[in-house]
N, CA, C and O atoms as CSV, one atom per row, in Angstrom:
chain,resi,resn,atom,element,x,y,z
A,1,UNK,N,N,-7.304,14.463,3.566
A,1,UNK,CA,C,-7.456,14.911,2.192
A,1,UNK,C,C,-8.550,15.963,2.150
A,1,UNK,O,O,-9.631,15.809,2.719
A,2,UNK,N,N,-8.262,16.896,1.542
A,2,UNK,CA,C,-9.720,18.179,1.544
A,2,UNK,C,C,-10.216,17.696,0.613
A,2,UNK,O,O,-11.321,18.200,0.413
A,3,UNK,N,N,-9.890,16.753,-0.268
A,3,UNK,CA,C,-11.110,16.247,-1.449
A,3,UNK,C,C,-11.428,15.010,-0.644
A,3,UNK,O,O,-10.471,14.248,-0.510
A,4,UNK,N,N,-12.432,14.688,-0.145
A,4,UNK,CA,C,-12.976,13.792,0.535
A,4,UNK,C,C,-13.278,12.575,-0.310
A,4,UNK,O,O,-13.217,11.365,-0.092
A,5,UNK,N,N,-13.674,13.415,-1.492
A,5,UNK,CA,C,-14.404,12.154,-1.659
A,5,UNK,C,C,-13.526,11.156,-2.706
A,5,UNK,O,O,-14.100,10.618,-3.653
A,6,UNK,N,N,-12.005,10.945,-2.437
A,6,UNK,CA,C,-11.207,10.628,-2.794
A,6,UNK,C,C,-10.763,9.191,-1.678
A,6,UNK,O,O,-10.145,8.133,-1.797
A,7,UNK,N,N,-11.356,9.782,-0.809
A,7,UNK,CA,C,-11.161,8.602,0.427
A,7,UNK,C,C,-11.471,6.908,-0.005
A,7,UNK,O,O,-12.566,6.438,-0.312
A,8,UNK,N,N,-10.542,6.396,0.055
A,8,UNK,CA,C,-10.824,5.116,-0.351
A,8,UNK,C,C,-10.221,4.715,-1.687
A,8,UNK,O,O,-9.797,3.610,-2.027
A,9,UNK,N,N,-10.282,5.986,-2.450
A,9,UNK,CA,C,-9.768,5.734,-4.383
A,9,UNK,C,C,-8.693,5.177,-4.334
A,9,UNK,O,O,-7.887,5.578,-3.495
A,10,UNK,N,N,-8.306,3.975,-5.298
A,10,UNK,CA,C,-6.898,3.434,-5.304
A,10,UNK,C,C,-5.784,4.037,-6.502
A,10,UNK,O,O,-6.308,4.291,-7.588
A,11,UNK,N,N,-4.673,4.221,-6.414
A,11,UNK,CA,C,-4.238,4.490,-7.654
A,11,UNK,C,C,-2.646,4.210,-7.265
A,11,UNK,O,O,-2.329,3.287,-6.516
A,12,UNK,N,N,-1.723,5.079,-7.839
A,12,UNK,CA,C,-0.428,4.856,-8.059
A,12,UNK,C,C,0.497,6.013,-7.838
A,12,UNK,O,O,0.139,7.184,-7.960
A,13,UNK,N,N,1.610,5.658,-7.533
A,13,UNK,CA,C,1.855,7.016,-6.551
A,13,UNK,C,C,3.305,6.915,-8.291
A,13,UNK,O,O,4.082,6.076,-8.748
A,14,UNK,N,N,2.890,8.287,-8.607
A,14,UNK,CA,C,4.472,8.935,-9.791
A,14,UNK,C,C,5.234,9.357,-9.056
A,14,UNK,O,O,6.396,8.951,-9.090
A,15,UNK,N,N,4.906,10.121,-8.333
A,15,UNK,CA,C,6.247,10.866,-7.829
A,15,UNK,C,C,6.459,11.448,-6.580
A,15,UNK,O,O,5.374,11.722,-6.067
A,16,UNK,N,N,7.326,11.722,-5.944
A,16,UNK,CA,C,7.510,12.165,-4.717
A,16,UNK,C,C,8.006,13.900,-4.531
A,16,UNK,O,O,9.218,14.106,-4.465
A,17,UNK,N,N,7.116,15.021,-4.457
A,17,UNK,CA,C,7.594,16.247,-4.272
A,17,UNK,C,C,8.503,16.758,-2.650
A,17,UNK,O,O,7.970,16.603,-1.552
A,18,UNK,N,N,9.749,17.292,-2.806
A,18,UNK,CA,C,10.183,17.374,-1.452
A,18,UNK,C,C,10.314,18.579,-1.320
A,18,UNK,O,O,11.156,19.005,-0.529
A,19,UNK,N,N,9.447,19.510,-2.125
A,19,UNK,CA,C,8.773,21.403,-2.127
A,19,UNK,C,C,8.143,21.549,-1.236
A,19,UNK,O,O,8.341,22.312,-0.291
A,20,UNK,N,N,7.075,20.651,-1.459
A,20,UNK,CA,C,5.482,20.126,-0.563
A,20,UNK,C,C,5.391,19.573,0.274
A,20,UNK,O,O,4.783,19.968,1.269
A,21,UNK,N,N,6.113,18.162,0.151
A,21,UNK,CA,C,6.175,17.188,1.031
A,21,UNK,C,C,5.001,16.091,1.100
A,21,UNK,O,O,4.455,15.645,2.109
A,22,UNK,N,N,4.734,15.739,-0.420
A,22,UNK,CA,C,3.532,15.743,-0.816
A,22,UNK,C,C,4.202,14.443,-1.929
A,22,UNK,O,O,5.351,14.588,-2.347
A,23,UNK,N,N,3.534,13.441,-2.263
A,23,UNK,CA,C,3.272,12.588,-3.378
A,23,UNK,C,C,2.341,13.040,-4.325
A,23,UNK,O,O,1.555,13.922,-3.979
A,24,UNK,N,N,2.283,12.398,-5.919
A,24,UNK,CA,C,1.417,12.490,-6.576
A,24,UNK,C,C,0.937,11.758,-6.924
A,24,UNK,O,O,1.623,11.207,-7.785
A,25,UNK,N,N,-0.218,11.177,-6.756
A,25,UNK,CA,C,-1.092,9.941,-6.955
A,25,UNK,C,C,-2.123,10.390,-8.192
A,25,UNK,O,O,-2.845,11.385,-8.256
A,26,UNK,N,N,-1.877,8.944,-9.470
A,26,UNK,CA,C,-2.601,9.010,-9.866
A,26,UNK,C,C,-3.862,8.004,-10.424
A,26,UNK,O,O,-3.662,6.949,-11.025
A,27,UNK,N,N,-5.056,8.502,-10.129
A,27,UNK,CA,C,-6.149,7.656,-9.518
A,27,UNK,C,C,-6.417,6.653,-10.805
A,27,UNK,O,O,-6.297,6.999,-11.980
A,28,UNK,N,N,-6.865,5.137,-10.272
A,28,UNK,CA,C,-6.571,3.978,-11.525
A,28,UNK,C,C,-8.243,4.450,-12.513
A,28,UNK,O,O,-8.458,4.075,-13.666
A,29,UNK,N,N,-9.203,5.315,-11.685
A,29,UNK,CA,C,-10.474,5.036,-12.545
A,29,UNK,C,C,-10.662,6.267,-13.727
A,29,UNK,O,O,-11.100,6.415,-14.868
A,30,UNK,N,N,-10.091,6.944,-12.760
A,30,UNK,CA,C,-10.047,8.419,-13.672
A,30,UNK,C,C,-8.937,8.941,-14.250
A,30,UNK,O,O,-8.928,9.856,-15.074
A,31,UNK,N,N,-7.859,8.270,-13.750
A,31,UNK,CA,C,-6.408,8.767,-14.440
A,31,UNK,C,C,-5.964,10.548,-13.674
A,31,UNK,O,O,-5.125,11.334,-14.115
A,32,UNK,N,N,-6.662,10.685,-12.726
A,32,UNK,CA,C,-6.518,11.969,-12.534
A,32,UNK,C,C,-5.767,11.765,-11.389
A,32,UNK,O,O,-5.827,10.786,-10.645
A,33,UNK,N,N,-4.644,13.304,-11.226
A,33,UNK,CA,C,-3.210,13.150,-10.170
A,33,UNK,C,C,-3.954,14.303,-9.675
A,33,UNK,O,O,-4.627,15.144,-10.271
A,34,UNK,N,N,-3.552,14.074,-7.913
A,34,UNK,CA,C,-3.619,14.262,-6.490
A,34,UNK,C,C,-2.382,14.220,-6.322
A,34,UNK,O,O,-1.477,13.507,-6.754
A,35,UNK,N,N,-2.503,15.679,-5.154
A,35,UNK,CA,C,-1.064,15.783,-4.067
A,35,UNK,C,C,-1.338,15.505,-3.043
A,35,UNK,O,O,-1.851,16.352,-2.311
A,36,UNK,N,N,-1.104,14.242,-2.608
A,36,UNK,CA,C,-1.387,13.901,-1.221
A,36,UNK,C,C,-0.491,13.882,-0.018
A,36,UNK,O,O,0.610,13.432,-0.336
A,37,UNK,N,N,-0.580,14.270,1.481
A,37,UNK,CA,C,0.412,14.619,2.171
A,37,UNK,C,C,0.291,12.346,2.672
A,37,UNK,O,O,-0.632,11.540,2.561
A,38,UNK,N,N,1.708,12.218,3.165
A,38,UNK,CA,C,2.224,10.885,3.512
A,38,UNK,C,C,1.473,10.231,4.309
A,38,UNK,O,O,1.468,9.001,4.284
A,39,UNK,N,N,0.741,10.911,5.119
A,39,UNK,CA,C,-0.079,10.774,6.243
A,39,UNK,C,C,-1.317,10.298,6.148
A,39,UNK,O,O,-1.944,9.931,7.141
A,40,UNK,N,N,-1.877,10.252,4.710
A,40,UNK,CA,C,-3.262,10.471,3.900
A,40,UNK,C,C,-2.763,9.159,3.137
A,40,UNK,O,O,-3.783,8.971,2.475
A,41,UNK,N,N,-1.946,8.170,2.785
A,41,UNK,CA,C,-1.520,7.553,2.085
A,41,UNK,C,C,-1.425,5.915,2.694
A,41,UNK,O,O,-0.544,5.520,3.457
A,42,UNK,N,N,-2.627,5.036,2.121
A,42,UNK,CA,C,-2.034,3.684,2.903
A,42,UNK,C,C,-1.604,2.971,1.743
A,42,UNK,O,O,-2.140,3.000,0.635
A,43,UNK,N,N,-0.641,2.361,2.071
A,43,UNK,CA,C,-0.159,1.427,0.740
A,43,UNK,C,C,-0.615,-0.035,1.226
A,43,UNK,O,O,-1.006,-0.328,2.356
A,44,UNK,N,N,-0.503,-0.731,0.318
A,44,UNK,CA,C,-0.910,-1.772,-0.181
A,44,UNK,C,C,-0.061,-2.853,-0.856
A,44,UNK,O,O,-0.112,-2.965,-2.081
A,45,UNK,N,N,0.678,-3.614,-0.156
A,45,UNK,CA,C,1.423,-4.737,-0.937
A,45,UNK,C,C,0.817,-5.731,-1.140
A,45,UNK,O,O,0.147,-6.183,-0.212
A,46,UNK,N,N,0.839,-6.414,-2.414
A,46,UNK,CA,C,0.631,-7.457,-2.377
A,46,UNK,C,C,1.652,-8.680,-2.888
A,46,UNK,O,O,2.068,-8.691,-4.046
A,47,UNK,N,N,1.953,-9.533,-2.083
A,47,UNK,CA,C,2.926,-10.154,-2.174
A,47,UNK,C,C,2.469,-11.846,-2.276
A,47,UNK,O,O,1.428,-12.405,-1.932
A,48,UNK,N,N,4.047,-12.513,-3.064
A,48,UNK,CA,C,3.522,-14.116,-3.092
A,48,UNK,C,C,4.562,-15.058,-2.027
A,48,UNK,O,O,5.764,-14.798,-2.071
A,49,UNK,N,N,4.124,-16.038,-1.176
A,49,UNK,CA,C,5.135,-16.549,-0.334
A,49,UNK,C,C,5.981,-17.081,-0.594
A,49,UNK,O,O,5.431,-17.418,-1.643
A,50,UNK,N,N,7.019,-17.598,-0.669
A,50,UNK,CA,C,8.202,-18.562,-1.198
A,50,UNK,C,C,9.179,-18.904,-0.239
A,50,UNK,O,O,9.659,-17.964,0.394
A,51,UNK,N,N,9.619,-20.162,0.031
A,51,UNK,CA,C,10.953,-20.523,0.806
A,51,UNK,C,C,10.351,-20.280,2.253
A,51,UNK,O,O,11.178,-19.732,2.983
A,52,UNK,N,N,9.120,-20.543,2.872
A,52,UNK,CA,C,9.526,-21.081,3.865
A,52,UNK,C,C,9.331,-22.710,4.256
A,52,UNK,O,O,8.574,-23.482,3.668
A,53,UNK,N,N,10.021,-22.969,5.156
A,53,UNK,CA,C,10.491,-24.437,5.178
A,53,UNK,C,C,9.515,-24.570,6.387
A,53,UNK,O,O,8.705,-25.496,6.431
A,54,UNK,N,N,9.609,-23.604,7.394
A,54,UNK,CA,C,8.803,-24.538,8.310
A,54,UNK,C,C,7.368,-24.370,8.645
A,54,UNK,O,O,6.801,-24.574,9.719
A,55,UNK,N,N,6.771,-23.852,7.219
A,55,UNK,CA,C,5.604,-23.993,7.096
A,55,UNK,C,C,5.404,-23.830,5.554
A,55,UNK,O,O,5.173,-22.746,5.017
A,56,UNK,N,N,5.523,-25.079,4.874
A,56,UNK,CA,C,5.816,-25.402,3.791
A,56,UNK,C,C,4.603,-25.167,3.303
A,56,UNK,O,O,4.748,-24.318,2.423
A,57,UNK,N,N,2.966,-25.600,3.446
A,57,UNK,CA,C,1.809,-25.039,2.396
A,57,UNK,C,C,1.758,-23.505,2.580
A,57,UNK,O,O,0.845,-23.120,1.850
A,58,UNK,N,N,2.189,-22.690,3.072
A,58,UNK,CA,C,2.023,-21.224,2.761
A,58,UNK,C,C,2.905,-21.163,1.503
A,58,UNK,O,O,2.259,-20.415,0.769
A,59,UNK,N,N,3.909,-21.492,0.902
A,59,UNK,CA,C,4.616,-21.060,0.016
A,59,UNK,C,C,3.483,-21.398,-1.904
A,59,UNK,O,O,3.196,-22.337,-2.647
A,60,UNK,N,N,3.306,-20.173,-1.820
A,60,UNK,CA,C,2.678,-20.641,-3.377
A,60,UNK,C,C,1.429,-19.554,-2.863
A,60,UNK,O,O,0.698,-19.090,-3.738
A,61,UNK,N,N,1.284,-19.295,-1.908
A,61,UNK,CA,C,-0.072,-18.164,-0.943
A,61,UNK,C,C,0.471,-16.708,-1.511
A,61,UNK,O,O,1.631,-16.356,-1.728
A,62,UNK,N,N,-0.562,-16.107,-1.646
A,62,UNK,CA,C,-0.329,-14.493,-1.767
A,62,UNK,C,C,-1.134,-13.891,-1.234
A,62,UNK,O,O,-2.330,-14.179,-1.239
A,63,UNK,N,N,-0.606,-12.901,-0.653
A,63,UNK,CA,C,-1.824,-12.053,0.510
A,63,UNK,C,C,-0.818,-10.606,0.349
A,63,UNK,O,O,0.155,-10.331,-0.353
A,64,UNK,N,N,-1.684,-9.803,1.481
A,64,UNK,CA,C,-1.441,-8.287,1.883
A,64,UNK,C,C,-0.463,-7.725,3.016
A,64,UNK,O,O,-0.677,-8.075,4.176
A,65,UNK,N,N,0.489,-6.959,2.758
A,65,UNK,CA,C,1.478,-7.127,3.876
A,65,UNK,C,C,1.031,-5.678,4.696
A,65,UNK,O,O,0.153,-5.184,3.989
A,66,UNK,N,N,1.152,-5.214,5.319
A,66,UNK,CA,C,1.119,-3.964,6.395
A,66,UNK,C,C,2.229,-4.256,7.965
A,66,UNK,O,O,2.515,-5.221,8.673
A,67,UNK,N,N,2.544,-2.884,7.915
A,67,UNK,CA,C,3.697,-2.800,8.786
A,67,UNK,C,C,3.029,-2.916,10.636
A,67,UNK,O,O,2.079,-2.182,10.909
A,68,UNK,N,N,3.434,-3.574,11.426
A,68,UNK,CA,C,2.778,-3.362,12.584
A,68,UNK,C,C,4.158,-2.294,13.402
A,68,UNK,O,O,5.318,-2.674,13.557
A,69,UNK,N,N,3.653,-1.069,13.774
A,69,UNK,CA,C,4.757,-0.227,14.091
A,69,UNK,C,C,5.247,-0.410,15.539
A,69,UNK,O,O,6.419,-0.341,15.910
A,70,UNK,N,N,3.862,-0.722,16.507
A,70,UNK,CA,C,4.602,-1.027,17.835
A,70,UNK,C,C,5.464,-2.540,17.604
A,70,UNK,O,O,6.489,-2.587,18.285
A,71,UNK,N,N,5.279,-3.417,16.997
A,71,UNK,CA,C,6.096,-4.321,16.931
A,71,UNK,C,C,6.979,-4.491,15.990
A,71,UNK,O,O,7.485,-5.555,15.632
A,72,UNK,N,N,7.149,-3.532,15.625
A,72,UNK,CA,C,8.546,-3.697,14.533
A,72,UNK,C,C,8.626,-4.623,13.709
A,72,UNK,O,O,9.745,-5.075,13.466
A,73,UNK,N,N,7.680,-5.065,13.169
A,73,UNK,CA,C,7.734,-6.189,12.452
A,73,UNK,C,C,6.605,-6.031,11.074
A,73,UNK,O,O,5.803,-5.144,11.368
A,74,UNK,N,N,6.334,-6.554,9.820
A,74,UNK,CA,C,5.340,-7.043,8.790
A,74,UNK,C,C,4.895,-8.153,9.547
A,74,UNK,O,O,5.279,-8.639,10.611
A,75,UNK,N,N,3.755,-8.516,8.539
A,75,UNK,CA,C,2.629,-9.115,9.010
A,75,UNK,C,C,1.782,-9.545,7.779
A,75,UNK,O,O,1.101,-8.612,7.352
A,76,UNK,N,N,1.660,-10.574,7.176
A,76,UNK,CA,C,0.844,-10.622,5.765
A,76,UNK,C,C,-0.328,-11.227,6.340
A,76,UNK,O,O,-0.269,-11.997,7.299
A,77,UNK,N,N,-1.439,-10.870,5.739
A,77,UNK,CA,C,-2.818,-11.147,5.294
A,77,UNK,C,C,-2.802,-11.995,4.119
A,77,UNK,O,O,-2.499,-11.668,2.971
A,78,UNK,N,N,-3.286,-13.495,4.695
A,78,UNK,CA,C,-3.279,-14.385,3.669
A,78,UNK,C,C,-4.932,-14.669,3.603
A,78,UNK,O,O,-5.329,-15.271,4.601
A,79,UNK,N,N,-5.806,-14.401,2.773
A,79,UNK,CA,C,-7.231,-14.378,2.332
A,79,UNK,C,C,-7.471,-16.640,2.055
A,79,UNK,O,O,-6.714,-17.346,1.387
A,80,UNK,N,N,-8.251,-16.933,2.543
A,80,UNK,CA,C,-8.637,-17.882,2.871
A,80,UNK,C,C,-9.394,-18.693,1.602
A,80,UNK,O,O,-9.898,-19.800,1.791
């Protein structure tokens, strides 16, 4: 990001430009939209568990998901 000091800001992505190649994020404190390239962009799920059987107290847990790319697989962060 050449605005640096954007590093870290959370917000919400409106829209997707395919001119640029660029999203537009707009920031939750200031309300102000950024074109950010995909690369500059970590998302953030947060998700709740449900239906699994063979580890029945996780279901009702909500944590953070991120993609692990050499293993092809998600991965949630369940906070303790």
């Amino acid at each position: 990001i050449s605005a640096g000091n954007h590093n870290g800001d959370r917000g919400v992505i409106t829209q997707y430009s395919s001119a640029t190649q660029r999203y537009l994020v707009e920031l939750g404190e200031t309300g102000e939209t950024l074109s950010v390239k995909p690369e500059n962009i970590l998302q953030q799920i947060h998700v709740k568990i449900h239906g699994i059987i063979s580890q029945p107290n996780l279901n009702g847990c909500t944590g953070l998901v991120w993609y692990t790319e050499n293993k092809y697989r998600y991965s949630i962060y369940i906070a303790s």
